[in-house]
C-alpha positions as CSV (number, residue, x, y, z in Angstrom):
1,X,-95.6,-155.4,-81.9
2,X,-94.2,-152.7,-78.9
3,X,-91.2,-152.0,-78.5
4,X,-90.1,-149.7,-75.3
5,X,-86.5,-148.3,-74.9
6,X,-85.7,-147.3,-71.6
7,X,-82.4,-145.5,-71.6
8,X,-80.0,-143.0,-70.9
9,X,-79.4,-141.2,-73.7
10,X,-83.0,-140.7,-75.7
11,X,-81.7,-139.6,-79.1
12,X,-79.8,-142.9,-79.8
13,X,-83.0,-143.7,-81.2
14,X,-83.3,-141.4,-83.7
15,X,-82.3,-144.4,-86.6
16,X,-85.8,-146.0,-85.7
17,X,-87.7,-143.2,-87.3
18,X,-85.9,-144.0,-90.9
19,X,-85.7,-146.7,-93.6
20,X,-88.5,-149.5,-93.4
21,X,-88.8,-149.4,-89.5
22,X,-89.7,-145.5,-89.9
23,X,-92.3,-146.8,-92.4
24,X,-93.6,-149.5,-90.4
25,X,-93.7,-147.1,-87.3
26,X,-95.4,-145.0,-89.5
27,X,-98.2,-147.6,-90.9
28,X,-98.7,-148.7,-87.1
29,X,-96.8,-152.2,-87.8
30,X,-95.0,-151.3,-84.8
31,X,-95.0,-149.0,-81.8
32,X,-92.0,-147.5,-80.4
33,X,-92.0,-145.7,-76.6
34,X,-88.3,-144.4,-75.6
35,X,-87.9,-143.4,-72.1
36,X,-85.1,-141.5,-70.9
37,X,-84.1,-143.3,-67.2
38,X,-83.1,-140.1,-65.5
39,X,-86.6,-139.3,-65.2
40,X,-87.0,-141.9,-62.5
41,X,-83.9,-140.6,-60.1
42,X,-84.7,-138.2,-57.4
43,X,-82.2,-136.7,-56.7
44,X,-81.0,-133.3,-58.2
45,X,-78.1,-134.8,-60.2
46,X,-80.8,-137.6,-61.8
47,X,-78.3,-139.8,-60.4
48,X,-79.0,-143.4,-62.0
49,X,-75.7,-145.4,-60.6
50,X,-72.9,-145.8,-58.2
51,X,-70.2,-147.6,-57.1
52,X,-70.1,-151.6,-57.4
53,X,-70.4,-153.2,-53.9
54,X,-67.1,-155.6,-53.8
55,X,-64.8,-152.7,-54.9
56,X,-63.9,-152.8,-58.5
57,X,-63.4,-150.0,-61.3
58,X,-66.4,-148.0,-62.9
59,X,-70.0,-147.7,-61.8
60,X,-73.1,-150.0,-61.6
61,X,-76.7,-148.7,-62.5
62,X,-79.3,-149.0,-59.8
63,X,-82.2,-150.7,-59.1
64,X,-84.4,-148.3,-57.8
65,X,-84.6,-145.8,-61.1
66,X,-84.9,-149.1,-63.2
67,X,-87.6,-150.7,-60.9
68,X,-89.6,-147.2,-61.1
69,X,-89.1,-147.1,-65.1
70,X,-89.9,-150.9,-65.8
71,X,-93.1,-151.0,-63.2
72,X,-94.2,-147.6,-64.7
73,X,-94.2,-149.1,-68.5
74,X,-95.8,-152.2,-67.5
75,X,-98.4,-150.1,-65.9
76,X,-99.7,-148.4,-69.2
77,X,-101.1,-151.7,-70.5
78,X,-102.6,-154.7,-68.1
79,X,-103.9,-157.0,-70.7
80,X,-100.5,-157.9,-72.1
81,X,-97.2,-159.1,-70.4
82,X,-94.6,-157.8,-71.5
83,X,-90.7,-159.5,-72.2
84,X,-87.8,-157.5,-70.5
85,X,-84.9,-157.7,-72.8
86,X,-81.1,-156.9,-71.4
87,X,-78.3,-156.5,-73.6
88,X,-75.2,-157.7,-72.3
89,X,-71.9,-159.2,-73.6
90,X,-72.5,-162.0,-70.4
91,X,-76.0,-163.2,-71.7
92,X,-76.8,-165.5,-74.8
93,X,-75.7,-165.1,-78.4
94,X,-78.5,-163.6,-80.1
95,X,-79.1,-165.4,-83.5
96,X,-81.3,-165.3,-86.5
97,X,-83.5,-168.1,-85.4
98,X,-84.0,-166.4,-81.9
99,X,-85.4,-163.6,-84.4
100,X,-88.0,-165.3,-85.7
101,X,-88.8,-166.9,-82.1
102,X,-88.9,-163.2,-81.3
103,X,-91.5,-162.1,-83.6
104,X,-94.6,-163.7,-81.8
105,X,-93.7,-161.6,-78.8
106,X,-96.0,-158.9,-78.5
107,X,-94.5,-156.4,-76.6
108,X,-90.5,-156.1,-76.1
109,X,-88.7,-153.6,-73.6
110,X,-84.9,-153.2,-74.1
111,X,-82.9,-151.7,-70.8
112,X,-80.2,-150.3,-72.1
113,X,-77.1,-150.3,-69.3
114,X,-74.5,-148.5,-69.0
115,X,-71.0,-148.5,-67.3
116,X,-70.4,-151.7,-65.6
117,X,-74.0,-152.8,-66.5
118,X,-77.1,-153.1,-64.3
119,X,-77.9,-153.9,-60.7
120,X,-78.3,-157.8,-61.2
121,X,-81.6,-157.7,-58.8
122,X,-83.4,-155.6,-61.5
123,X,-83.3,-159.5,-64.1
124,X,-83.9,-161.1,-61.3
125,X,-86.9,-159.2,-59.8
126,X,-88.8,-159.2,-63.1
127,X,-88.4,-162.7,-64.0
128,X,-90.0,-164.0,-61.2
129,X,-92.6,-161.2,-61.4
130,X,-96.2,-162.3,-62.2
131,X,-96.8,-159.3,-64.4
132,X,-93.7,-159.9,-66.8
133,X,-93.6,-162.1,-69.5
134,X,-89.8,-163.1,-68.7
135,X,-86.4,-161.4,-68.6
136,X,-83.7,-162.1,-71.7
137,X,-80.0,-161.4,-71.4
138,X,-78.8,-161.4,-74.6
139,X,-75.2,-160.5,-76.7
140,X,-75.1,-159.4,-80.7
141,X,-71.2,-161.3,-80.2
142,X,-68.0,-161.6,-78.2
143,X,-67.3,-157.9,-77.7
144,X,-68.3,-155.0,-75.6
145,X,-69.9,-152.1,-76.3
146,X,-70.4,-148.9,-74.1
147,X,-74.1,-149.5,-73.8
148,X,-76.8,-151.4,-74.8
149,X,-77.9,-148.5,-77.2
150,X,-76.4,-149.7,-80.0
151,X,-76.8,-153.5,-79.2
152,X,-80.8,-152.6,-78.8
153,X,-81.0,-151.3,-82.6
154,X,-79.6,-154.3,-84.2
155,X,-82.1,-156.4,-82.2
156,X,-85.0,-154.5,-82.8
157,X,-84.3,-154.3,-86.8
158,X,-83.5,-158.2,-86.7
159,X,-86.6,-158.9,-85.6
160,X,-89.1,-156.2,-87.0
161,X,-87.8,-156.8,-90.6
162,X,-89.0,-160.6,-90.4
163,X,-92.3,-159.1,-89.2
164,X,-95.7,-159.5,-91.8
165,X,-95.4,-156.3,-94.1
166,X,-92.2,-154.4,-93.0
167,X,-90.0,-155.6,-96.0
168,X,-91.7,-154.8,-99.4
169,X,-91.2,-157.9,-100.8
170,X,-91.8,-161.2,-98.2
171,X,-89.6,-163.4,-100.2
172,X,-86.3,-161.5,-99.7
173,X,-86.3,-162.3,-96.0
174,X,-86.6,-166.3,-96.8
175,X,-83.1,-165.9,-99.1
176,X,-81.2,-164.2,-96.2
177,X,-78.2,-165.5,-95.1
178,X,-79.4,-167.7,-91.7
179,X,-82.6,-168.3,-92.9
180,X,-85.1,-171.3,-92.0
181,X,-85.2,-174.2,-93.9
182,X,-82.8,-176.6,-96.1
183,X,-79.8,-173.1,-96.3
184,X,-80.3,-172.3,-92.3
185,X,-76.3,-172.7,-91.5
186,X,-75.7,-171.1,-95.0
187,X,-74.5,-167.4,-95.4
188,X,-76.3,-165.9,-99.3
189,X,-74.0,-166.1,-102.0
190,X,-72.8,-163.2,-104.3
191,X,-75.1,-160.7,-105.4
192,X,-74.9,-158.9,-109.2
193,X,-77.4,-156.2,-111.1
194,X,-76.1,-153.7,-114.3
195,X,-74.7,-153.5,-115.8
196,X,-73.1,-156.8,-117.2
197,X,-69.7,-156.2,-117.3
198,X,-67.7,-153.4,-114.8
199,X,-64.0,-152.7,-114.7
200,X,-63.3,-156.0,-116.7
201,X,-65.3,-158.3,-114.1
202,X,-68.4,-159.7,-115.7
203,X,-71.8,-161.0,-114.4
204,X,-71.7,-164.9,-113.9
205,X,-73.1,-166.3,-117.1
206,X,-75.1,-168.6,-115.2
207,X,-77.3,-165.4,-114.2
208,X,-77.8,-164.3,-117.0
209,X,-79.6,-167.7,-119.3
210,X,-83.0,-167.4,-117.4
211,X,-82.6,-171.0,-116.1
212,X,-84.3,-170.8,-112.7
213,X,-83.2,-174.6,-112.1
214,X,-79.9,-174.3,-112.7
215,X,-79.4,-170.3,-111.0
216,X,-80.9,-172.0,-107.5
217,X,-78.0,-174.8,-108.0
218,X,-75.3,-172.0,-108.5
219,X,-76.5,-169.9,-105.5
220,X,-76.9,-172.8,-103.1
221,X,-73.4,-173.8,-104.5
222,X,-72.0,-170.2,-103.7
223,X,-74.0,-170.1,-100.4
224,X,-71.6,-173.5,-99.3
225,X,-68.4,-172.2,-100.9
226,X,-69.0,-168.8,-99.2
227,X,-70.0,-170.3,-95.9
228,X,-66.9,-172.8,-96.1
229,X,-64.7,-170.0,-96.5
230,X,-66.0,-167.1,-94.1
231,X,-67.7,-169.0,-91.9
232,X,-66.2,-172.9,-91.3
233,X,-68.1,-173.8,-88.1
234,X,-71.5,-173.0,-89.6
235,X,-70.5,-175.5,-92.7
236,X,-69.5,-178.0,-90.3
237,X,-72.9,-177.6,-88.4
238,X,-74.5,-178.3,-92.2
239,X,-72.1,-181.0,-92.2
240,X,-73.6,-182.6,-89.3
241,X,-76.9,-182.4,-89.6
242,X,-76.7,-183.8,-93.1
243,X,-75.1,-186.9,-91.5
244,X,-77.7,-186.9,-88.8
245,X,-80.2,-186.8,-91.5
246,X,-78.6,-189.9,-93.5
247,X,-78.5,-192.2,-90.4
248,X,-82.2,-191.5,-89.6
């Protein structure tokens, strides 16, 4: 996979070059470009925004640097198309199923506003644009951030941990809390390792017998308790589909 960054402040990036997406960067499982928008303004302040047309407080990033950025990055490669990906706090809860969907895409750019956010032109130019693969507005939850920096990271290492060969062991992604399959509106259970006993609270003894049978039905037992408790809707989601199920 590709992954662009086209952004203000470069060095927000830095956390890409560590953990397992340093070493999948690293092993060529994914390629990371980071461009620094400023380089497309002309004039000598690298001005990329001004003031909202309407009236209204703080500034709006412009379409021309952005158009120049975008067109130039779709430029370096003509054989692929790639998706244009916006974080905002207006666009669509980003989720761990849109994850996986994500994973088949070959070639992601994040534009990482600022301020107010970006000239709305810039989505709607490139979605109708032959040579794009589609634009995404899309929120990590019901709060602001001061950029899309931050918002950019956590999608990026949603999606490229799910990738083939970025997480050491496969199975660990299949157990996460969101996952496909029969636990998808569960969150994962508790978690234990040594040792046994620690400040007077002990390891569940269920863990501990070596009955794989019965430690699956005491984690998918946690994973509903857990889910009923910290996250209600998403158990009432289970709730409904299981119904569903039954009718059919």
């Amino acid at each position: 996979m590709r992954i662009d960054l086209v952004t203000i402040f470069p060095d927000y990036f830095t956390p890409l070059t560590l953990s397992l997406l340093g070493k999948a960067i690293a092993a060529g499982l994914i390629e990371v470009h980071v461009h620094d928008l400023r380089t497309f303004a002309h004039d000598r302040h690298n001005t990329v925004d001004d003031t909202p047309y309407g009236g209204g407080p703080g500034m709006v990033m412009g379409p021309q640097p952005w158009g120049e950025a975008l067109d130039a990055i779709a430029a370096t490669n003509k054989e692929l198309r790639p998706v244009l990906v916006v974080p905002t706090p207006s666009g669509v809860v980003f989720d761990q199923r849109a994850a996986q969907a994500w994973t088949s895409d070959p070639w992601l750019v994040f534009a990482c506003g600022r301020y107010e956010g970006i000239d709305a032109r810039v989505a709607q130019h490139y979605s109708a644009s032959a040579d794009w693969a589609g634009v995404r507005e899309v929120g990590i939850g019901d709060y602001v951030l001061a950029g899309g920096e931050v918002a950019s990271l956590v999608l990026i290492e949603a999606i490229a941990r799910l990738l083939p060969g970025v997480v050491g062991n496969e199975a660990s992604v299949t157990d996460d809390s969101f996952a496909s399959g029969s636990m998808a509106h569960l969150l994962e259970g508790p978690v234990f390792t040594k040792p046994q006993e620690w400040r007077g609270l002990t390891v569940p003894e269920v863990l501990l017998g070596g009955h794989h049978g019965q430690i699956t039905s005491w984690r998918a037992e946690q994973a509903r308790l857990r889910t009923a408790q910290m996250r209600p809707e998403l158990a009432a989601d289970l709730a409904s589909d299981q119904h569903g199920d039954h009718q059919s």
